[in-house]
VOTI-316697 format. One line per 2 residues: for each residue y, x, z of N, C-alpha, C. Coordinates in steps of 0.2 Angstrom, whole numbers. Each point is the difference from the previous one (the first is absolute). Layout:
! VOTI-316697
Y/X/Z/Y/X/Z/Y/X/Z | ... .
! end
This chain:
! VOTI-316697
248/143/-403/-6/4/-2/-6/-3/2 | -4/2/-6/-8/-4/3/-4/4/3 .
-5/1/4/-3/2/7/-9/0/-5 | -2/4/-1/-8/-3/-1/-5/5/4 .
-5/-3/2/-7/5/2/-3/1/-4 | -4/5/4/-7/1/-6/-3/-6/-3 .
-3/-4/2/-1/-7/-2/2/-1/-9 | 6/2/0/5/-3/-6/-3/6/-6 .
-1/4/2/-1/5/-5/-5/-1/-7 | 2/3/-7/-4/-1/-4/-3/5/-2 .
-9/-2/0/-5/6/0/-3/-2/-4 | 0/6/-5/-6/-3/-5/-8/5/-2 .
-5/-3/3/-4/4/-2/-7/-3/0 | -6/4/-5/-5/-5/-3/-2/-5/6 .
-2/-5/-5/1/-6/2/5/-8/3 | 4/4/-3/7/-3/3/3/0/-9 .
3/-7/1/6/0/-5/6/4/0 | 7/0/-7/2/4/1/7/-5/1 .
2/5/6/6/-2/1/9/1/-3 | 5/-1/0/7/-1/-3/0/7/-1 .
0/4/5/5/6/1/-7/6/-2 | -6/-4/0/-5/7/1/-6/-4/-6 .
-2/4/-5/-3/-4/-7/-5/5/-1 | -7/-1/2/-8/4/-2/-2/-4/-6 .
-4/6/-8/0/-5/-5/-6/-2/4 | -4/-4/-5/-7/-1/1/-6/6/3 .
0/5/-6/-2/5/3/-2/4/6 | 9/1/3/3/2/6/-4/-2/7 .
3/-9/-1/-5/-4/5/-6/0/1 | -5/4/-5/-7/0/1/-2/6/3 .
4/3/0/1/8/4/0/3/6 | -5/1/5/2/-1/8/2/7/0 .
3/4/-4/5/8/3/7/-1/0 | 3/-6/-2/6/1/-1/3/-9/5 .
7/1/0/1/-6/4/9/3/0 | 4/-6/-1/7/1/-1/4/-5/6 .
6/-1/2/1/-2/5/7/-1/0 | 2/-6/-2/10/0/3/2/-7/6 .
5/4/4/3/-5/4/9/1/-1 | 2/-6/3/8/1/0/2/3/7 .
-4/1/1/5/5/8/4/-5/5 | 2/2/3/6/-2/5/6/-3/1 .
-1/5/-7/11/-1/2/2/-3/-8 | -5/-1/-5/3/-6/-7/0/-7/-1 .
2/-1/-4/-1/-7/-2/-6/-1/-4 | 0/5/-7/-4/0/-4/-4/8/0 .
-7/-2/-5/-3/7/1/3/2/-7 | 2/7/-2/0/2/-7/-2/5/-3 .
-5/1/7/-7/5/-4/-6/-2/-5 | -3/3/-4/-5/-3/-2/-7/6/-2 .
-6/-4/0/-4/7/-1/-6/-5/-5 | -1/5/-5/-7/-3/-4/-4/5/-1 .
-7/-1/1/-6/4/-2/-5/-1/-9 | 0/4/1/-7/-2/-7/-4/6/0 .
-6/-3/-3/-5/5/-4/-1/1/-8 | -3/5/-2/-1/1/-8/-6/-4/1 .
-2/-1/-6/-7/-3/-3/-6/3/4 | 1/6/-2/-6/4/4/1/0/7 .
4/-1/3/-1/1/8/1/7/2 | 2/3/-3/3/6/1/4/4/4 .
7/-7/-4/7/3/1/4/-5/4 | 1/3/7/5/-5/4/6/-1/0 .
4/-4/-2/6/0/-1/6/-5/6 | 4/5/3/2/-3/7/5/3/-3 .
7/-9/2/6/2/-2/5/-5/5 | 4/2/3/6/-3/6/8/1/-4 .
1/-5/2/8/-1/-4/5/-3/7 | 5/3/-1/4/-3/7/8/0/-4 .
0/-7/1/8/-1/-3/5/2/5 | 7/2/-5/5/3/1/3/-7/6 .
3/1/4/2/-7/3/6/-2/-3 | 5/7/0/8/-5/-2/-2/0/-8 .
-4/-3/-3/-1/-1/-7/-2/-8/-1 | 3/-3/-4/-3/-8/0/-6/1/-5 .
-6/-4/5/-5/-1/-8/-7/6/4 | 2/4/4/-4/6/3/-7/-2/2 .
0/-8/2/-10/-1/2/-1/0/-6 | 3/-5/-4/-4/0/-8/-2/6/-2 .
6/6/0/-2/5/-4/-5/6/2 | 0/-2/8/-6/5/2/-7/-5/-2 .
2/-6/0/-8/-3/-2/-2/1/-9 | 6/0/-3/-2/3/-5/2/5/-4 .
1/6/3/-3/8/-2/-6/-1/5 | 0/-1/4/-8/2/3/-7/-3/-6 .
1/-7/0/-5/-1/-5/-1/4/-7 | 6/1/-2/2/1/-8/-4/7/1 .
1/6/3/-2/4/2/-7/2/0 | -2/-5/7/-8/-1/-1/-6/-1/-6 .
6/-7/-2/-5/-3/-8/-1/5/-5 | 6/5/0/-1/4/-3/-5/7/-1 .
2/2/8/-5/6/-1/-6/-1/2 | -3/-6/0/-6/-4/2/-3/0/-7 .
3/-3/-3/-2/0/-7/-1/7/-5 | 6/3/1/-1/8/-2/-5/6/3 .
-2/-4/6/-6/5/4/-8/-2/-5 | 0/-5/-2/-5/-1/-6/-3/6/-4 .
4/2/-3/2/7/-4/-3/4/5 | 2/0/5/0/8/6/7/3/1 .
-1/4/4/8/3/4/0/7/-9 | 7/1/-2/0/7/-4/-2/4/4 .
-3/5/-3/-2/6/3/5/6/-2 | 5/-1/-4/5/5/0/7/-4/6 .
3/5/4/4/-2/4/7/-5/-2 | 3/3/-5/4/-1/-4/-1/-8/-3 .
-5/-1/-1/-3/-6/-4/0/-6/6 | 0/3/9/-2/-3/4/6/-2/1 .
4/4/1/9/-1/1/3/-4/-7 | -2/0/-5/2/-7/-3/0/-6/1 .
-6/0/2/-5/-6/2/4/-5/5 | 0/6/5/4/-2/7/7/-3/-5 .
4/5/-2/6/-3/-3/-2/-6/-1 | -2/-1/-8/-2/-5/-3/0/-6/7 .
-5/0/4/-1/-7/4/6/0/4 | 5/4/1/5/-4/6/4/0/-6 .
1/4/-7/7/-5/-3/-3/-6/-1 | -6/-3/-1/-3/-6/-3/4/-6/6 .
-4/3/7/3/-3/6/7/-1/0 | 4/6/-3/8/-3/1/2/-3/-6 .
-3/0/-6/1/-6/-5/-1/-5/2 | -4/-1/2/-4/-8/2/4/-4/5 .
2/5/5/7/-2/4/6/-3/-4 | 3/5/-4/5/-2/-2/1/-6/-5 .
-6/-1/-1/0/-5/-8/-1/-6/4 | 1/0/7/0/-8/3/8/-3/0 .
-2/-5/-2/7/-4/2/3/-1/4 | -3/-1/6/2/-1/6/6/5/4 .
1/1/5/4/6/3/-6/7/-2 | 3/5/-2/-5/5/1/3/5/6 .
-7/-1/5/1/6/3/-3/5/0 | 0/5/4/-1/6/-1/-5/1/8 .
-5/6/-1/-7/2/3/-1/6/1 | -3/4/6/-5/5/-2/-6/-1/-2 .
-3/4/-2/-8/2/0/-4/3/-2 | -5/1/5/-6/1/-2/-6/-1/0 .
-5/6/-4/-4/-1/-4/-6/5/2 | -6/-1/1/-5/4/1/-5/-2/-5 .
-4/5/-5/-6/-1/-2/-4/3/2 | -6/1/4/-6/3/1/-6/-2/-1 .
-7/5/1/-4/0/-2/-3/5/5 | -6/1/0/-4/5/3/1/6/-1 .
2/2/-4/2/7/-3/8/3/2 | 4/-5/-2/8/-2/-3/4/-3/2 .
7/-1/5/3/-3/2/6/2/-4 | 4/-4/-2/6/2/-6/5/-5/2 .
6/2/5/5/-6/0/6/1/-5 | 6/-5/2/4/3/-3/4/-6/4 .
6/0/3/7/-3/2/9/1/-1 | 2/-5/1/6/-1/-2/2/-3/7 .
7/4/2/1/-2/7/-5/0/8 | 2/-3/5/-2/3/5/-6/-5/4 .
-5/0/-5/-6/-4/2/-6/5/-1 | -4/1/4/-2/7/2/-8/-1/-2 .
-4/8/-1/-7/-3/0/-5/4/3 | -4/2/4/-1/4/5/-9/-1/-2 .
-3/7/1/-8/1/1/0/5/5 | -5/-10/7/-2/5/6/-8/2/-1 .
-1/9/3/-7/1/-1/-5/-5/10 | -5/1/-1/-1/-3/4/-1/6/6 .
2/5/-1/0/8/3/6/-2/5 | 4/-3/-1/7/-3/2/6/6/-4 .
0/3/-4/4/0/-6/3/-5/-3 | 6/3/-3/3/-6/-5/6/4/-5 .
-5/-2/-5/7/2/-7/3/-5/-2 | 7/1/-1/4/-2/-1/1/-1/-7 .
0/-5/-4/-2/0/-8/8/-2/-4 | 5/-1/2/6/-2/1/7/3/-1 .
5/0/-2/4/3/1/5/-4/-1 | 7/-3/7/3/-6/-2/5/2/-4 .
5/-6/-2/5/2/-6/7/-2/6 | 1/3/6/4/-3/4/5/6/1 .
6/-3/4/3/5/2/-1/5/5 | -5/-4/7/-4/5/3/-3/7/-5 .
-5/-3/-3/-2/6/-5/4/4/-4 | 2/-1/-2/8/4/-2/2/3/5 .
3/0/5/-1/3/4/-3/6/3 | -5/-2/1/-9/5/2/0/4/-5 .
0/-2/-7/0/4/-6/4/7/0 | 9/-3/3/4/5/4/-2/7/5 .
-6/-1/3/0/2/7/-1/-4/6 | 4/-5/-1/0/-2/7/-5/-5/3 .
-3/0/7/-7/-1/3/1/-7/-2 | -8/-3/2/-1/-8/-4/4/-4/6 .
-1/6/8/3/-7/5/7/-1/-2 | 3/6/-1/7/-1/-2/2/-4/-4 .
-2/2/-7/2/-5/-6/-3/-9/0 | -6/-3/3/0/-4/3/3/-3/3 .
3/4/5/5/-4/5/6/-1/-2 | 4/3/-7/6/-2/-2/3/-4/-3 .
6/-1/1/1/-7/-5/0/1/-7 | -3/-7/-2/-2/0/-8/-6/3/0 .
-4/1/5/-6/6/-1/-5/-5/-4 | -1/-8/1/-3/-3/-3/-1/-2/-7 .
9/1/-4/1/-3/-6/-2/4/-4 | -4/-5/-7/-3/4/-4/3/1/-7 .
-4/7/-2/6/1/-5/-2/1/-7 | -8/-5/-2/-3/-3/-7/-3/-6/2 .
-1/-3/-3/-2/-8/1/-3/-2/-5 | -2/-6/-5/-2/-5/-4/6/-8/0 .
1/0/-8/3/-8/1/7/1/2 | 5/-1/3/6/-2/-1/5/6/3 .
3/2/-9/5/8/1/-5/4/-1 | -7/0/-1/-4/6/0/4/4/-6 .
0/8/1/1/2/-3/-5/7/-2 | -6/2/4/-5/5/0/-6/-5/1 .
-5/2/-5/-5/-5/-1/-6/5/4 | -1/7/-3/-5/4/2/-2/-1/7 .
-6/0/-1/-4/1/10/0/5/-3 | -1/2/9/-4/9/2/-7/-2/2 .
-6/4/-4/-4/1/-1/-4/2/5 | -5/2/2/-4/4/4/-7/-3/-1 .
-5/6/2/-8/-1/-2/-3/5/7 | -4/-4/2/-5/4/6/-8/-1/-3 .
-4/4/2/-6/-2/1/-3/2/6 | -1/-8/1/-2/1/7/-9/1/1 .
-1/3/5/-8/3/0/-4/-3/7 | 2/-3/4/-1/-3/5/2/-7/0 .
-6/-4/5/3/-8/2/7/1/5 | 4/-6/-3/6/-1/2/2/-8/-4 .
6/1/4/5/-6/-3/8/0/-3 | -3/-4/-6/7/1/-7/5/-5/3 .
4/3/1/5/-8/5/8/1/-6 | 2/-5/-3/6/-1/-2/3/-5/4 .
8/3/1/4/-7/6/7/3/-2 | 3/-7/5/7/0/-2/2/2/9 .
8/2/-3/3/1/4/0/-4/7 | -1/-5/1/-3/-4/6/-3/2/5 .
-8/5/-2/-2/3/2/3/7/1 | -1/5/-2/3/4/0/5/3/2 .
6/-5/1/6/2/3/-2/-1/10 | -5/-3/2/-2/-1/6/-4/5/3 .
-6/3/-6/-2/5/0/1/6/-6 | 8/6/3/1/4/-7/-5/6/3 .
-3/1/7/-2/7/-1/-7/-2/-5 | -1/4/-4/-7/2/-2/-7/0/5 .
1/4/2/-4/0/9/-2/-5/0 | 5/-3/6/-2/-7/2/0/-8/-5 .
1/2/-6/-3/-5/-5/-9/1/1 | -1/7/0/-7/3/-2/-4/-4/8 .
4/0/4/-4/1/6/-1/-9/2 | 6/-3/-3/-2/-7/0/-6/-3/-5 .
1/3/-8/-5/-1/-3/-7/-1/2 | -3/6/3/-5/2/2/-4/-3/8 .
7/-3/5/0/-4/4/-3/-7/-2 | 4/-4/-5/0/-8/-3/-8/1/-3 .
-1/7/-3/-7/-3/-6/-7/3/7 | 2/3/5/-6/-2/4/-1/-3/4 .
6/-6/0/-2/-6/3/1/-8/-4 | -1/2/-6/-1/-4/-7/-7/-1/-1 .
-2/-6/1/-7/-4/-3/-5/4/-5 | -4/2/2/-7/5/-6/-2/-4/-4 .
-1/0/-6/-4/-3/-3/-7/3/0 | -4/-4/-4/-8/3/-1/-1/6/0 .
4/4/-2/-2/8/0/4/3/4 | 3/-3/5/4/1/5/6/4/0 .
1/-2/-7/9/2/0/7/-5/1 | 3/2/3/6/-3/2/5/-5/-5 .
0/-6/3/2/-5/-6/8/0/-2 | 0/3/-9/8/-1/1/4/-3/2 .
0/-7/-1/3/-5/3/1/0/5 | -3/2/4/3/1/8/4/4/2 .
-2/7/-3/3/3/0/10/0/-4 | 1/-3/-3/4/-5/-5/4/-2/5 .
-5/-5/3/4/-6/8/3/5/2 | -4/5/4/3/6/5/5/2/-2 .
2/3/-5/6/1/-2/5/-5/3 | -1/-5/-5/6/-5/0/4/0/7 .
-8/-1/6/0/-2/4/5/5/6 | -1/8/-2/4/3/2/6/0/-2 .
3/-1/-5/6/2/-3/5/-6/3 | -5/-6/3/5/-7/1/2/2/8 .
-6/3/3/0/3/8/5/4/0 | 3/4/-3/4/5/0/10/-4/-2 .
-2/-6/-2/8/-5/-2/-1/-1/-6 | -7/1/-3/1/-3/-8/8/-2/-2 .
4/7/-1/8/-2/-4/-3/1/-7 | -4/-1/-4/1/-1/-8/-7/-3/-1 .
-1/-2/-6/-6/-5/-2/-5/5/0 | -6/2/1/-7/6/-1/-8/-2/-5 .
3/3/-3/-5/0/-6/-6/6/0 | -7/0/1/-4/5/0/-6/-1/-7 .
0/4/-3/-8/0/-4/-3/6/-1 | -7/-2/4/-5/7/2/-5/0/-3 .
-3/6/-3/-8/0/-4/-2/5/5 | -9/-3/2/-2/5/3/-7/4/-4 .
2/9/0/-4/3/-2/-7/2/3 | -4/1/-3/-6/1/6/-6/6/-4 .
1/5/1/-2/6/-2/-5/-2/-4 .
! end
């Protein structure tokens, strides 16, 4: 197994190029509220997460998307790297138009971009593998995600709240769905396997859907199970958040630079045994 530090990690945020696993369009990178983040962890060879950002035309609409390949699937880095793009480029470009304003129209949309995503998977010649992911579009108004499997997307207020925007396709969740507590069904065996995916055997294409509108400054964070499985309580997701971004670099108007925030993440998740690869992409809202 390979061993890596923080050092190794790939960050991508304005001013910086884009890297293998982590891809901001042009737009993106000229944008100092958002900033996306992948490392391989501790205990891989390879990373098989991946995360892409875009903006619409107008600068509007943020699009933050994280894909985390299936491992026993041949072909899994490719394919998270391309549904996460395919993804992107799509509802980057569809946000042109504007988000629907009927809900209905909005849960097409979402369809429409991840079956795009798992065609685009499958039409590769190579091994096709299979991925979770997710997908966040926001604006000042509107936050509309939608996901496939157990790559999660979370909005911290800076009150130290946090909604959960998410809801995973795992067996845990199944589970919980049952009755039974999060600590329990977490800790059980198979609690991790998930039970929708993209690309190889899929056979459910729909995301679940979800729209918040947030009214306060905060941070829109989508990530893979990386993080998440080192920090599952909510709580203390919240409490780390809020911790990393007030001791994160100010810029000009003295707010907290994603990117650092980004690092911090990484940076705990590797602290705790980074067992899987950690992919983070955050936009910060600012009332």
């Amino acid at each position: 197994m390979n061993e890596s530090d923080q050092s190794s990690a790939e960050i991508v945020t304005p001013g910086t190029s884009a890297i293998s696993r982590v891809d901001l369009t042009e737009r993106a990178a000229a944008r100092g509220d958002v900033a996306c983040a992948s490392h391989i962890g501790l205990r891989h060879e390879t990373n098989q997460d991946a995360a892409a950002l875009g903006i619409d035309s107008s600068g509007r609409h943020i699009v933050l998307v994280v894909a985390d390949g299936v491992s026993s699937t041949d072909g899994a880095e490719e394919c998270a790297r391309i549904a996460s793009h395919t993804a992107r480029d799509y509802l980057t470009a569809t946000m042109d138009q504007g988000m629907p304003a009927n809900d209905d129209d909005i849960v097409t949309l979402f369809e429409r971009a991840f079956r795009k995503a798992h065609e685009a998977v499958v039409s590769e010649s190579r091994p096709i593998g299979a991925c979770t992911l997710a997908v966040a579009v926001a604006t000042q108004e509107r936050i509309v995600v939608g996901n496939i499997g157990d790559t999660r997307t979370y909005w911290f207020l800076d009150d130290g709240n946090c909604v959960r925007l998410s809801i995973d396709d795992s067996m845990a969740q199944a589970q919980m769905d049952l009755g039974m507590s999060r600590e329990e069904a977490e800790a059980g065996i198979g609690a991790h396997a998930i039970t929708k995916w993209l690309g190889a055997s899929a056979t459910d294409l729909a995301p679940r859907v979800m729209a918040y509108q947030p009214q306060h400054s905060g941070w829109l964070l989508v990530c893979s199970d990386g993080l998440w499985n080192h920090v599952p309580d909510p709580d203390d997701l919240t409490t780390l958040v809020t911790d990393l971004a007030g001791t994160a670099r100010k810029n000009d108007q003295g707010r907290p630079d994603p990117g650092d925030l980004a690092a911090g993440l990484i940076a705990h998740a590797n602290a705790c045994g980074g067992h899987d690869n950690i992919t983070v992409a955050l936009w910060r809202r600012d009332a």
